[in-house]
N, CA, C and O atoms as a Maestro MAE file, in Angstrom:
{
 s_m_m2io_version
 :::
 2.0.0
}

f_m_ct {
 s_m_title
 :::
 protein
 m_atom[348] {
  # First column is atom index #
  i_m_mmod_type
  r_m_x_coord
  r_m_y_coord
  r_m_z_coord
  i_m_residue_number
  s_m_chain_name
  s_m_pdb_residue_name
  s_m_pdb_atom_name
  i_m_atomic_number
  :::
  1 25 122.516 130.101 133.915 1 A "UNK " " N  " 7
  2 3 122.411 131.525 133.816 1 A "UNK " " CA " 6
  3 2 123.391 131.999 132.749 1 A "UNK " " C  " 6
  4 15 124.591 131.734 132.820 1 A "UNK " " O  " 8
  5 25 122.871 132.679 131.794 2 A "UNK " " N  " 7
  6 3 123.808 133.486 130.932 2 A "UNK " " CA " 6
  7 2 124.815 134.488 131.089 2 A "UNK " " C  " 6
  8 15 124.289 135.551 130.759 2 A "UNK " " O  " 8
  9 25 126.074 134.688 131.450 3 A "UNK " " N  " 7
  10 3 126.772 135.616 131.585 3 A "UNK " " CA " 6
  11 2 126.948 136.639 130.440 3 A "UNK " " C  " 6
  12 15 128.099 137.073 130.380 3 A "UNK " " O  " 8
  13 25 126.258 137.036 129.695 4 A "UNK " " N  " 7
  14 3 126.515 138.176 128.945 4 A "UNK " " CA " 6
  15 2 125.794 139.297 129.667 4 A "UNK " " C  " 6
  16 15 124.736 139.344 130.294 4 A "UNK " " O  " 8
  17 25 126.856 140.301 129.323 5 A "UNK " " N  " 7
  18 3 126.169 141.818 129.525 5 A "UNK " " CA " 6
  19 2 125.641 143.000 128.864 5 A "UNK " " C  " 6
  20 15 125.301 142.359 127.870 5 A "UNK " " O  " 8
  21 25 125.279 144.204 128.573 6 A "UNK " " N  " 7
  22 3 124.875 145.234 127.624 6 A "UNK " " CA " 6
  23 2 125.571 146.332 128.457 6 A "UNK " " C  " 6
  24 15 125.305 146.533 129.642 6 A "UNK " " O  " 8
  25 25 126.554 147.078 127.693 7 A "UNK " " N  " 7
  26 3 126.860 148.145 128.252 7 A "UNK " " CA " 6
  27 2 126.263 149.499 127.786 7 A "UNK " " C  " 6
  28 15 126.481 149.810 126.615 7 A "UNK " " O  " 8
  29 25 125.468 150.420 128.636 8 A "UNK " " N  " 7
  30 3 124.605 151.742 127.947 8 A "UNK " " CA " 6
  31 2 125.373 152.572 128.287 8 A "UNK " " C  " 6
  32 15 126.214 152.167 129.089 8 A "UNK " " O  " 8
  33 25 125.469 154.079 127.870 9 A "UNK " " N  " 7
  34 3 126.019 155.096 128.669 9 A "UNK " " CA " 6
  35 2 124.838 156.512 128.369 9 A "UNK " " C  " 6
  36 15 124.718 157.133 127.313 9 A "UNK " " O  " 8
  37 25 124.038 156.745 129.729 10 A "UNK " " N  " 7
  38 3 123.413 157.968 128.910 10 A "UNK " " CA " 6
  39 2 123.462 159.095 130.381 10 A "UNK " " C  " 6
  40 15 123.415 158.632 131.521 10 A "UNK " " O  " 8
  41 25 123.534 160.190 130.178 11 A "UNK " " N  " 7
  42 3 123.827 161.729 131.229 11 A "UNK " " CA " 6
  43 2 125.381 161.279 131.463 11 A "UNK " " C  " 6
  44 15 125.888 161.870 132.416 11 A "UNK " " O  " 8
  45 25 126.056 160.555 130.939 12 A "UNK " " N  " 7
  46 3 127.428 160.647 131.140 12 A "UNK " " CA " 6
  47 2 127.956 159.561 132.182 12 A "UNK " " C  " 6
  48 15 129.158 159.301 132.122 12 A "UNK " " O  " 8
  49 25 127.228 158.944 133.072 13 A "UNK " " N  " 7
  50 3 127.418 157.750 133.347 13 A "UNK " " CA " 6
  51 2 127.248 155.915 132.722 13 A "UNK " " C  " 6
  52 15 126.163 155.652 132.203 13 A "UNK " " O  " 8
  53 25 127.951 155.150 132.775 14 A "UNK " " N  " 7
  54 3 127.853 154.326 132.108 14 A "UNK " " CA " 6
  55 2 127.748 153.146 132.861 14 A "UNK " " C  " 6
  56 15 128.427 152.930 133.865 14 A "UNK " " O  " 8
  57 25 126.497 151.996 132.168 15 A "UNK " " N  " 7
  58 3 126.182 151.145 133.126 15 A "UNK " " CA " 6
  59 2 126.282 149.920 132.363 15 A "UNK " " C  " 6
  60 15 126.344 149.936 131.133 15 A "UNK " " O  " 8
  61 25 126.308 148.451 133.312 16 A "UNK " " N  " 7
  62 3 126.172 147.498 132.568 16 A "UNK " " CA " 6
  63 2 124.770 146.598 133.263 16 A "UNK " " C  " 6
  64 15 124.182 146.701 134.340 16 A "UNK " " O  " 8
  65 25 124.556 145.542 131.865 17 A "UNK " " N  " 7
  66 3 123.069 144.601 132.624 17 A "UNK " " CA " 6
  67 2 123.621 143.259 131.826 17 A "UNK " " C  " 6
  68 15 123.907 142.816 130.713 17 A "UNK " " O  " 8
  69 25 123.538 142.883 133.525 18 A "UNK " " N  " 7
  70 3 123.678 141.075 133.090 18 A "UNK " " CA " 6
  71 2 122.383 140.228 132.877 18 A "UNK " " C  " 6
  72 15 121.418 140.282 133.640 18 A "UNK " " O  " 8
  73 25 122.435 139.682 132.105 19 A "UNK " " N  " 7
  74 3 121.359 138.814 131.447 19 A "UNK " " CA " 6
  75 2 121.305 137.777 132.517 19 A "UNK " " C  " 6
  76 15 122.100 136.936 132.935 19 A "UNK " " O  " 8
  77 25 119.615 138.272 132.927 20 A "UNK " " N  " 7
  78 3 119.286 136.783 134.169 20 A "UNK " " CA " 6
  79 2 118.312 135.558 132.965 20 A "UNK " " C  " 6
  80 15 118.590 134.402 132.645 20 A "UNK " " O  " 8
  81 25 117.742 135.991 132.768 21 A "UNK " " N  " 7
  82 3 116.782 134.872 131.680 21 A "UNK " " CA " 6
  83 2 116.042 135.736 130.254 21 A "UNK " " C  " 6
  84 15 115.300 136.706 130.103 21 A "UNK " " O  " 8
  85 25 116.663 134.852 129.472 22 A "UNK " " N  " 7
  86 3 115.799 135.289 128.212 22 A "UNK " " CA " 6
  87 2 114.599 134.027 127.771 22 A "UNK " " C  " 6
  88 15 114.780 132.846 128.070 22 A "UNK " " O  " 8
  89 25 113.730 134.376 127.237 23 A "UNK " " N  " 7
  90 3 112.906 133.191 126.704 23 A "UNK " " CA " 6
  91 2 112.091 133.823 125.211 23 A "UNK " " C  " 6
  92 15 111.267 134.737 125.203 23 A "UNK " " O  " 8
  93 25 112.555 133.103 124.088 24 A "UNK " " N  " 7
  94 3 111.624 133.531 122.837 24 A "UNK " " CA " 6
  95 2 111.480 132.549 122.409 24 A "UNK " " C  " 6
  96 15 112.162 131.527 122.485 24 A "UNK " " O  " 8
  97 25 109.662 132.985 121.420 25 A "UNK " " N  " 7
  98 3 109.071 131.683 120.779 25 A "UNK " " CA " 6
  99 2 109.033 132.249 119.578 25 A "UNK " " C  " 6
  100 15 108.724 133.431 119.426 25 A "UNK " " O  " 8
  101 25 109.430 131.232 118.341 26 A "UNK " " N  " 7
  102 3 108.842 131.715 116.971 26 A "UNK " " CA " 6
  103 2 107.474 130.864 117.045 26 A "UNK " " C  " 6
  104 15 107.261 129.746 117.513 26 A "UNK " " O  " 8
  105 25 106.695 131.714 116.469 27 A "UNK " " N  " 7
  106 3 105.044 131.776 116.233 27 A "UNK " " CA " 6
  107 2 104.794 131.306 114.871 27 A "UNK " " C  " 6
  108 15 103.951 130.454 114.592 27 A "UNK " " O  " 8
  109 25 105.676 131.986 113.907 28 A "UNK " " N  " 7
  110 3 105.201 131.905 112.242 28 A "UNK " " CA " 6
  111 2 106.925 132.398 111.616 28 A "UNK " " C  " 6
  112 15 108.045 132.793 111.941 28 A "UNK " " O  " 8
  113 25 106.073 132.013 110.550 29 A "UNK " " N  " 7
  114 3 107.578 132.609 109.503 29 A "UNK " " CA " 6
  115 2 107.012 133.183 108.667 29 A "UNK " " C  " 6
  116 15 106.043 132.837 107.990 29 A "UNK " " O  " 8
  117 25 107.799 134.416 108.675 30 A "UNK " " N  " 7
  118 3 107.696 135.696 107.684 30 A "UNK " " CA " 6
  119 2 108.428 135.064 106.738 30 A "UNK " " C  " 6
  120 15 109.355 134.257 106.804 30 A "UNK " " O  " 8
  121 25 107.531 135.852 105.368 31 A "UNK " " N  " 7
  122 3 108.218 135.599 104.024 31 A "UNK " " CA " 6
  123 2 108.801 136.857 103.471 31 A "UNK " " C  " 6
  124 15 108.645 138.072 103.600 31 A "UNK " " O  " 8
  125 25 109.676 135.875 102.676 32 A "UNK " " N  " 7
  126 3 110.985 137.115 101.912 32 A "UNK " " CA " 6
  127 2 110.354 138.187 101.234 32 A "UNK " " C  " 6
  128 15 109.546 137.988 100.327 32 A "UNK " " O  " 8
  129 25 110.716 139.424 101.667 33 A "UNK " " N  " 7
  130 3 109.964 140.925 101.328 33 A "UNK " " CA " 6
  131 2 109.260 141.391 102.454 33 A "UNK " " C  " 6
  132 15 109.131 142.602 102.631 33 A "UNK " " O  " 8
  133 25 108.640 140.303 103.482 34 A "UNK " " N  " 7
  134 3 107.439 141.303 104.024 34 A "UNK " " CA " 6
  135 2 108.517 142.099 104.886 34 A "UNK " " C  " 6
  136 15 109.691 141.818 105.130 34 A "UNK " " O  " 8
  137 25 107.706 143.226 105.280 35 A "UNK " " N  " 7
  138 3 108.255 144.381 106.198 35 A "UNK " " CA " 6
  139 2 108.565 143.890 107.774 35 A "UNK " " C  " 6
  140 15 107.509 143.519 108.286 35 A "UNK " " O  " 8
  141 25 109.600 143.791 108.608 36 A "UNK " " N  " 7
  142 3 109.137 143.567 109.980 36 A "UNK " " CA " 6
  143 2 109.120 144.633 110.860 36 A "UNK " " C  " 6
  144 15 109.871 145.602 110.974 36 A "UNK " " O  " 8
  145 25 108.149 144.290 111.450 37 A "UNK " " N  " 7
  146 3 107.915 145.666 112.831 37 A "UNK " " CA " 6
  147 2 108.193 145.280 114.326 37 A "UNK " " C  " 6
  148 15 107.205 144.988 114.999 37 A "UNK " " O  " 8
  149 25 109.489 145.245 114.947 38 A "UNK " " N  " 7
  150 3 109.036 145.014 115.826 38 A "UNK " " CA " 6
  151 2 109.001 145.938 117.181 38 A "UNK " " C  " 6
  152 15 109.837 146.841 117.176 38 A "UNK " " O  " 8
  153 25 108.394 145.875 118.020 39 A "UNK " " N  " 7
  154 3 108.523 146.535 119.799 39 A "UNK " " CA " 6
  155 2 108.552 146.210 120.646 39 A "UNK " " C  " 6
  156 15 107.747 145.333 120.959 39 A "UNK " " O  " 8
  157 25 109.366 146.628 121.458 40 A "UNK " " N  " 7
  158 3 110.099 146.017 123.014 40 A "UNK " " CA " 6
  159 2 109.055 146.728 123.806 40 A "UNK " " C  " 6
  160 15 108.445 147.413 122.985 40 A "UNK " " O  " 8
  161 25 108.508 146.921 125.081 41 A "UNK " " N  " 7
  162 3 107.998 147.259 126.323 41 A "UNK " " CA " 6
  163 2 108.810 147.132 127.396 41 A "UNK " " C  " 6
  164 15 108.961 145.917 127.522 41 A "UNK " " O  " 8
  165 25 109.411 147.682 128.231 42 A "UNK " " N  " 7
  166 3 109.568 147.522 130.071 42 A "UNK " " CA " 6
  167 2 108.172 147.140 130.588 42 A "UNK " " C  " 6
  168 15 107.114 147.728 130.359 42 A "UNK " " O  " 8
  169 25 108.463 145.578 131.642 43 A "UNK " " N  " 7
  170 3 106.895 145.857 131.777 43 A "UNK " " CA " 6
  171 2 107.231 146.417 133.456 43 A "UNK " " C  " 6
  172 15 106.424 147.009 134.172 43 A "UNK " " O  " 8
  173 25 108.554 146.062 133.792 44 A "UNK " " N  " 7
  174 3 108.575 146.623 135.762 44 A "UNK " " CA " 6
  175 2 109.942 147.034 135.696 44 A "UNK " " C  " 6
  176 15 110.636 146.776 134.713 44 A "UNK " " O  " 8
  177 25 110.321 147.596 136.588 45 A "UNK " " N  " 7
  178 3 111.764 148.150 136.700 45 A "UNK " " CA " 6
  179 2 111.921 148.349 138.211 45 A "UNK " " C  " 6
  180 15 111.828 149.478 138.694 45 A "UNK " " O  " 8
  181 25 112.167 147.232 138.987 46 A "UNK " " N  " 7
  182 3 112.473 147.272 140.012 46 A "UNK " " CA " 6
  183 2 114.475 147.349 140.592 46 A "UNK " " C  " 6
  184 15 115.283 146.704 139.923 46 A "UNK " " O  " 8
  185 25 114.922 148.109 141.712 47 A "UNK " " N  " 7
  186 3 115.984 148.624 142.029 47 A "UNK " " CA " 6
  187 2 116.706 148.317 141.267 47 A "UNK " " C  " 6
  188 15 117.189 149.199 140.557 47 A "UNK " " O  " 8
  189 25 117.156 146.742 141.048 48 A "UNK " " N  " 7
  190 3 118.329 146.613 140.278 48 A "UNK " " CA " 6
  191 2 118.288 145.586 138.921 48 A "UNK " " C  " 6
  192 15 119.158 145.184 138.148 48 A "UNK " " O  " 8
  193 25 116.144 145.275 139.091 49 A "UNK " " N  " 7
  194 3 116.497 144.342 137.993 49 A "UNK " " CA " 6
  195 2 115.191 145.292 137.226 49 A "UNK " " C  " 6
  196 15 114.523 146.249 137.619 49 A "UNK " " O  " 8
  197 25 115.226 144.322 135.667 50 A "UNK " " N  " 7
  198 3 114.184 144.971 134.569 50 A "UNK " " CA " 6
  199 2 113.407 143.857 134.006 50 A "UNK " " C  " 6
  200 15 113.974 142.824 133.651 50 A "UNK " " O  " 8
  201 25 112.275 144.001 133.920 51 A "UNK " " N  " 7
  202 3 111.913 142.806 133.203 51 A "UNK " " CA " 6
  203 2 110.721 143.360 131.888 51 A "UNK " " C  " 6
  204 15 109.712 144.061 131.954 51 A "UNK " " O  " 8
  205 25 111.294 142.781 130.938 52 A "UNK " " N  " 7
  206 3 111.271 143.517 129.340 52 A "UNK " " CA " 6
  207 2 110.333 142.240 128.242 52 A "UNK " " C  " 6
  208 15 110.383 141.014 128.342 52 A "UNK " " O  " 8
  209 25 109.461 143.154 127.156 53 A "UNK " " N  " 7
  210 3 108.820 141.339 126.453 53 A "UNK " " CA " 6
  211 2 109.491 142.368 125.248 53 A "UNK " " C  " 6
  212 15 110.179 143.377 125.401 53 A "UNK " " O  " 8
  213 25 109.033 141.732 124.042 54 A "UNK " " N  " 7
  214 3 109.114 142.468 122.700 54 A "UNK " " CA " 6
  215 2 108.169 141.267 121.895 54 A "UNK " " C  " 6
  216 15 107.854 140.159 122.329 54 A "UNK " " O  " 8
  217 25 107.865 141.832 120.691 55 A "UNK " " N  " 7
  218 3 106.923 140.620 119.852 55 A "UNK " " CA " 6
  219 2 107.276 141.361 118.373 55 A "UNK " " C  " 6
  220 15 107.099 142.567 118.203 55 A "UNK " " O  " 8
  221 25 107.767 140.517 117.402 56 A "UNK " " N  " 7
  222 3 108.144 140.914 116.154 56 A "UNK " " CA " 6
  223 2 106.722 140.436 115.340 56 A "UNK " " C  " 6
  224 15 106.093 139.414 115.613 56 A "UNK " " O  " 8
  225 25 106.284 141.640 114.033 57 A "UNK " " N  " 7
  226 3 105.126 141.532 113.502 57 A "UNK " " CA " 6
  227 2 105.529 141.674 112.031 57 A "UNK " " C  " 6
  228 15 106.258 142.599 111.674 57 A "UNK " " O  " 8
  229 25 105.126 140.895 111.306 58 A "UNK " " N  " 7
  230 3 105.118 140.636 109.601 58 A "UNK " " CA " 6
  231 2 104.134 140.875 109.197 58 A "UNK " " C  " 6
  232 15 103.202 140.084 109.052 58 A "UNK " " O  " 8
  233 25 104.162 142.656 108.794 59 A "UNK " " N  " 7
  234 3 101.999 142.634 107.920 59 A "UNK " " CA " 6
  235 2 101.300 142.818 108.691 59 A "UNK " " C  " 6
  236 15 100.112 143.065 108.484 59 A "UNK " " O  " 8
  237 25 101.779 142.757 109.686 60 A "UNK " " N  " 7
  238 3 100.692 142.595 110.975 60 A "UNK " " CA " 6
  239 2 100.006 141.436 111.701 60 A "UNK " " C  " 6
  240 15 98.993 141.370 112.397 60 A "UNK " " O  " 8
  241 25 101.175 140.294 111.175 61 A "UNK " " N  " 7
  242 3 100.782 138.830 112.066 61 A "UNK " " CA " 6
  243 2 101.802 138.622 112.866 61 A "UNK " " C  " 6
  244 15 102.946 138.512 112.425 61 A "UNK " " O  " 8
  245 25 101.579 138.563 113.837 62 A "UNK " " N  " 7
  246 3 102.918 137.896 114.875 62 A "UNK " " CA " 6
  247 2 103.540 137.058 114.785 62 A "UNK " " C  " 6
  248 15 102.900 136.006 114.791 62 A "UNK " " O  " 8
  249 25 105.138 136.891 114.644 63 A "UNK " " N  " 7
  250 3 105.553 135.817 114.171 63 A "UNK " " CA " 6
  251 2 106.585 135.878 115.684 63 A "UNK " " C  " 6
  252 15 106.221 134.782 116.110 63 A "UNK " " O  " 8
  253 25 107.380 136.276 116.536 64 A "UNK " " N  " 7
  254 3 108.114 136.290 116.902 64 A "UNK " " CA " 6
  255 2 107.518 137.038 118.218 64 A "UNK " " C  " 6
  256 15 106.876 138.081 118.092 64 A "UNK " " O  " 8
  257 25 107.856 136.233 119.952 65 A "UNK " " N  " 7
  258 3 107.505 136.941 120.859 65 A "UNK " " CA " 6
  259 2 108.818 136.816 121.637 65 A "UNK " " C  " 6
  260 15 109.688 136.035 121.252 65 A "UNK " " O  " 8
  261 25 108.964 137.541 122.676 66 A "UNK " " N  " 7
  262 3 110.379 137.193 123.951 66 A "UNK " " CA " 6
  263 2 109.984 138.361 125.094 66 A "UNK " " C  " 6
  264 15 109.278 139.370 125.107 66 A "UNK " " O  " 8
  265 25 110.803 137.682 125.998 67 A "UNK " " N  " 7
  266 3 110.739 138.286 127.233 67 A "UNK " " CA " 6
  267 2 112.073 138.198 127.758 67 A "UNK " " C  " 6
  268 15 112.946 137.662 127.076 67 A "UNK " " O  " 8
  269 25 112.348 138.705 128.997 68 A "UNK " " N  " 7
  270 3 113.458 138.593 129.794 68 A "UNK " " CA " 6
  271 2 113.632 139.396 130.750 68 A "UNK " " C  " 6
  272 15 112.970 140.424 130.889 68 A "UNK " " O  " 8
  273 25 114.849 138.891 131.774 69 A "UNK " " N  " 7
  274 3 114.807 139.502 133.002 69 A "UNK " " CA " 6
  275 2 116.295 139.988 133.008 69 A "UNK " " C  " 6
  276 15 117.163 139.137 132.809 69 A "UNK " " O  " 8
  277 25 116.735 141.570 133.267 70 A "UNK " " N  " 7
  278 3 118.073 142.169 133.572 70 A "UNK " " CA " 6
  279 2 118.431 142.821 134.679 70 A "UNK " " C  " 6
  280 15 117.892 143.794 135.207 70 A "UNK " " O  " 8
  281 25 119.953 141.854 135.187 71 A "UNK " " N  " 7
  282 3 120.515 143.072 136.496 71 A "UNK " " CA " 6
  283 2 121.037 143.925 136.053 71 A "UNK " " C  " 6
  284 15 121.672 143.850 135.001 71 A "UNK " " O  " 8
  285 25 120.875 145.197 136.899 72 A "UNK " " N  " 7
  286 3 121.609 146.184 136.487 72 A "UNK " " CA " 6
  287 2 122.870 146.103 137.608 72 A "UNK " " C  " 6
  288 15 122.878 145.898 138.822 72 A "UNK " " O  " 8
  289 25 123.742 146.316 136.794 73 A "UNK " " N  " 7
  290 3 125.155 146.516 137.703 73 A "UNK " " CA " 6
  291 2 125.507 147.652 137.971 73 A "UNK " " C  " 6
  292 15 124.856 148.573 137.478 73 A "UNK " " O  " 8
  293 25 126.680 147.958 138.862 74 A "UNK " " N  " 7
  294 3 127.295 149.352 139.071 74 A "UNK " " CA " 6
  295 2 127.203 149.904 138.279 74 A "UNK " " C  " 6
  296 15 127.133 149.223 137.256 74 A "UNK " " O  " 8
  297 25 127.112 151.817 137.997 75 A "UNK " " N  " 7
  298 3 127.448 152.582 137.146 75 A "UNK " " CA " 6
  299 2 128.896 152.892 137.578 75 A "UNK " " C  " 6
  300 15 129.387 152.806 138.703 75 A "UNK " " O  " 8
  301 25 129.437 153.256 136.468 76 A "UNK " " N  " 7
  302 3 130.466 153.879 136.443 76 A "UNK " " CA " 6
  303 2 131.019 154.885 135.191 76 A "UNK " " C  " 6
  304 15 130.626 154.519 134.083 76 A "UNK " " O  " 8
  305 25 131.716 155.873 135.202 77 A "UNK " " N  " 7
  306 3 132.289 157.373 134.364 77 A "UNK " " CA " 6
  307 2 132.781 156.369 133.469 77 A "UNK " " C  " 6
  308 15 133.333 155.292 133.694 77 A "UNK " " O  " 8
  309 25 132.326 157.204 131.944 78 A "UNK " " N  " 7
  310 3 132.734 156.962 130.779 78 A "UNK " " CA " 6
  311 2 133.693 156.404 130.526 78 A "UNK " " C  " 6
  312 15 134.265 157.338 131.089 78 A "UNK " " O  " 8
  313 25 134.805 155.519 130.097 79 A "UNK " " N  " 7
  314 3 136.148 155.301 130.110 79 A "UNK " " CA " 6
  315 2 136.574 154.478 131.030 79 A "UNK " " C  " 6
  316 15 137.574 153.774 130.884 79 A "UNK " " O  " 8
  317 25 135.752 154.498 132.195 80 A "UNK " " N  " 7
  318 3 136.175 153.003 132.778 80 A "UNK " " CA " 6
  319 2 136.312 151.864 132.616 80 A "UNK " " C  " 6
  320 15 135.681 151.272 131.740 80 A "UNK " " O  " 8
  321 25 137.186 151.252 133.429 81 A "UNK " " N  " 7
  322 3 137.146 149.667 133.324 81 A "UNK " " CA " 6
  323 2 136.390 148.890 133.714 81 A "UNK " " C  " 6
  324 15 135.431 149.234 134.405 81 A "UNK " " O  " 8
  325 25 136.650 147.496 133.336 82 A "UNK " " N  " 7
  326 3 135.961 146.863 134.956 82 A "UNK " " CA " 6
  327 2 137.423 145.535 135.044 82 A "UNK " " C  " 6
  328 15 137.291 144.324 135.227 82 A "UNK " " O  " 8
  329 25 138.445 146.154 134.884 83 A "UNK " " N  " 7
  330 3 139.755 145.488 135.358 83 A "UNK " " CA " 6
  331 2 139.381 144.931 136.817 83 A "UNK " " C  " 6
  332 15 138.942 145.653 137.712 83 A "UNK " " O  " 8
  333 25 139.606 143.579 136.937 84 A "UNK " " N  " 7
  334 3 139.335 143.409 138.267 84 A "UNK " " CA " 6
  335 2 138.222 142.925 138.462 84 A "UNK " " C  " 6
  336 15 138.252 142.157 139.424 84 A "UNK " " O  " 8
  337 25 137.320 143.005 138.036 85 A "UNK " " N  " 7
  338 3 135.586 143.094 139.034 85 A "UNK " " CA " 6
  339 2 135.317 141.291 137.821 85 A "UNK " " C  " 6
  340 15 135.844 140.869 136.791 85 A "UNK " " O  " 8
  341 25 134.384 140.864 138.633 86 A "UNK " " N  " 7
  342 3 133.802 139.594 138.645 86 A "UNK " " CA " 6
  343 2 132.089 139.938 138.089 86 A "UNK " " C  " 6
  344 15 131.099 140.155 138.788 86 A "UNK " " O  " 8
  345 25 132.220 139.881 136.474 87 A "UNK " " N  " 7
  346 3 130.642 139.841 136.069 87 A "UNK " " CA " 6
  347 2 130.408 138.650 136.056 87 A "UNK " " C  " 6
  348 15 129.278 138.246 135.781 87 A "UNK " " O  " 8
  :::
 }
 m_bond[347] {
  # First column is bond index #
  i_m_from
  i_m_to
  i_m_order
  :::
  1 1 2 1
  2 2 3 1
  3 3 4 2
  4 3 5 1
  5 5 6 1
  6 6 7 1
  7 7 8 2
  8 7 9 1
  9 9 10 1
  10 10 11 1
  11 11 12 2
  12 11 13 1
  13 13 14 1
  14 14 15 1
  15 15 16 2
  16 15 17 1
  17 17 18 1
  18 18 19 1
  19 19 20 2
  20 19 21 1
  21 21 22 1
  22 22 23 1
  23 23 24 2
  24 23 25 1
  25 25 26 1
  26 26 27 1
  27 27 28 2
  28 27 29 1
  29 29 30 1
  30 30 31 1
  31 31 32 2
  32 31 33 1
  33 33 34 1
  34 34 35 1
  35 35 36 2
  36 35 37 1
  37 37 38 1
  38 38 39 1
  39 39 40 2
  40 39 41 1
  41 41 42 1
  42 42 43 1
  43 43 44 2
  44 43 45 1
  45 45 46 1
  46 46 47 1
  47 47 48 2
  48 47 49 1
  49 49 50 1
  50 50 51 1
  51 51 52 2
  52 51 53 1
  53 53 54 1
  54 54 55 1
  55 55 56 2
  56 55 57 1
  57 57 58 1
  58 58 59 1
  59 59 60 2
  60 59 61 1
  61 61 62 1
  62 62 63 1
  63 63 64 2
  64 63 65 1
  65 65 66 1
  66 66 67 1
  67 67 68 2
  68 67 69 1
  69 69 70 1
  70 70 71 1
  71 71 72 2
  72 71 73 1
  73 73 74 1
  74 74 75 1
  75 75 76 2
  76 75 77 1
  77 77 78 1
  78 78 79 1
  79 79 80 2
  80 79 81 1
  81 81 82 1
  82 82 83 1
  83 83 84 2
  84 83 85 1
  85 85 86 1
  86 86 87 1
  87 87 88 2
  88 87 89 1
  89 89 90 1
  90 90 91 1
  91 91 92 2
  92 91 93 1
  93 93 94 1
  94 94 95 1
  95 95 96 2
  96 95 97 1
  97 97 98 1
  98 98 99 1
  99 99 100 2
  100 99 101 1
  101 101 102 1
  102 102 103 1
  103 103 104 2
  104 103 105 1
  105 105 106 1
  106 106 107 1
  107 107 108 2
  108 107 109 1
  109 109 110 1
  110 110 111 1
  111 111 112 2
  112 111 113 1
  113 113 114 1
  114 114 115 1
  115 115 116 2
  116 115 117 1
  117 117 118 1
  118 118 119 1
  119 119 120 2
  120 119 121 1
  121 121 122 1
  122 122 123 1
  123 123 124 2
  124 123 125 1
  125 125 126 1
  126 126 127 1
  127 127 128 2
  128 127 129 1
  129 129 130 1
  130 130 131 1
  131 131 132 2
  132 131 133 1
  133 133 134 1
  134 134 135 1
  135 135 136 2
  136 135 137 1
  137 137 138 1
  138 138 139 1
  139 139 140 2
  140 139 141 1
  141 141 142 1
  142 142 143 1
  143 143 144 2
  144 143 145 1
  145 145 146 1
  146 146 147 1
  147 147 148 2
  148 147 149 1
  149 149 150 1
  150 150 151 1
  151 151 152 2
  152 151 153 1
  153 153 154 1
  154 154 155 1
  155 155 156 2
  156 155 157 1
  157 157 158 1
  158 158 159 1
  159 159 160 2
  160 159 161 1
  161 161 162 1
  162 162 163 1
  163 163 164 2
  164 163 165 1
  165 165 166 1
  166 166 167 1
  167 167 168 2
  168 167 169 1
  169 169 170 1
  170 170 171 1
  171 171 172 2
  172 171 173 1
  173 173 174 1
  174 174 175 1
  175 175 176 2
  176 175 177 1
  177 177 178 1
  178 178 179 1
  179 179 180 2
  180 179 181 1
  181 181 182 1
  182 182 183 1
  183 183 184 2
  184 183 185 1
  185 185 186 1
  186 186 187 1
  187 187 188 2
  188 187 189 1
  189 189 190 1
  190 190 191 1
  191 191 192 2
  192 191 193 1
  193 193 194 1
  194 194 195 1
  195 195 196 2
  196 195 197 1
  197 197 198 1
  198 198 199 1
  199 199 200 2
  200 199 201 1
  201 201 202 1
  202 202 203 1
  203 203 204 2
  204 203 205 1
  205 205 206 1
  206 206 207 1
  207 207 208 2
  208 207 209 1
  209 209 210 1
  210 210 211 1
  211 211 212 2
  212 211 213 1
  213 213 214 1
  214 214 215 1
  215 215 216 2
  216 215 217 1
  217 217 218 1
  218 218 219 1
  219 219 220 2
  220 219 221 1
  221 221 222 1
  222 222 223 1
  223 223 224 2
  224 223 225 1
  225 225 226 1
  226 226 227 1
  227 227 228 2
  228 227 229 1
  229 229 230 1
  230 230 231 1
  231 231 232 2
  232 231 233 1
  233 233 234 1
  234 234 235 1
  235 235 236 2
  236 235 237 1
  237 237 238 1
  238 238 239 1
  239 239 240 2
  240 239 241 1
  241 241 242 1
  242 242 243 1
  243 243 244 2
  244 243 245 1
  245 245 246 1
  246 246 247 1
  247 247 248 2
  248 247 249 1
  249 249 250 1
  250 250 251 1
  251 251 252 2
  252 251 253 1
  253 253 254 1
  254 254 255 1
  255 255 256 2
  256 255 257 1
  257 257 258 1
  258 258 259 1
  259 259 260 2
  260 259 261 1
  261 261 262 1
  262 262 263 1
  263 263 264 2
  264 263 265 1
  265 265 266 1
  266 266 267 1
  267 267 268 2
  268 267 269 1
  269 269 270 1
  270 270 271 1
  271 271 272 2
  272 271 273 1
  273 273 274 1
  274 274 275 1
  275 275 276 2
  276 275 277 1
  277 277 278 1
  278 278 279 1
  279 279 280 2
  280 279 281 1
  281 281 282 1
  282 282 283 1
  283 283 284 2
  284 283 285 1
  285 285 286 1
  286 286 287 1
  287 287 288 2
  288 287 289 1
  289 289 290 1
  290 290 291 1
  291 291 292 2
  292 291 293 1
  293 293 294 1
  294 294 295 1
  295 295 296 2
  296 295 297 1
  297 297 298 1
  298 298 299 1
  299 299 300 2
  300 299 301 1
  301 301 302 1
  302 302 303 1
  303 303 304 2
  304 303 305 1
  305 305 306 1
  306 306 307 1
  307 307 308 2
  308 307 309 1
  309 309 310 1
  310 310 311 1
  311 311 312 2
  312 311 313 1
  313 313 314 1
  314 314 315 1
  315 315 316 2
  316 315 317 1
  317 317 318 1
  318 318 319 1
  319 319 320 2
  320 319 321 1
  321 321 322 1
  322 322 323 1
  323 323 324 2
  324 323 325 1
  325 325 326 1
  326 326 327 1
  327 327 328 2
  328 327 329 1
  329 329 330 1
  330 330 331 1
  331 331 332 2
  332 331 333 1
  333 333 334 1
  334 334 335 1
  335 335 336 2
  336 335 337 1
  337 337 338 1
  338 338 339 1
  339 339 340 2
  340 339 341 1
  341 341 342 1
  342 342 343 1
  343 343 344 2
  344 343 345 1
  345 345 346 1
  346 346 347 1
  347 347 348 2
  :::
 }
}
């Protein structure tokens, strides 16, 4: 399991998400110049976890797909710590 986290802060509370599983495939390789496009989706958002794909597009061929699954941890006020606490 990956221990990294993402810290967001939005209405003034601030939260963190620990990374349960990521998984990406390269498909193709984009060449130097083309444009990339890519977009993420939520596909569920259950209580405390998220589970998210994205697929990166060159021109409009898919070169790049991923998915993954995030806990959400405690919120806590702007400026806090997490002195102490066990991510």
């Amino acid at each position: 399991m990956t221990r990294s986290t993402i810290r967001t802060c939005r209405g003034g509370a601030c939260g963190a998400r620990a990374t349960i599983l990521t998984d990406s495939h390269f498909l193709a390789a984009a060449k130097a110049g083309q444009r990339l496009v890519a977009a993420a989706t939520q596909l569920r958002k259950v209580r405390e976890l998220s589970f998210k794909q994205s697929e990166v597009r060159a021109e409009g061929r898919q070169v790049t797909r991923a998915s993954g699954t995030w806990k959400y941890l405690a919120s806590r006020a702007p400026g806090a710590t997490n002195k102490g606490a066990v991510i």
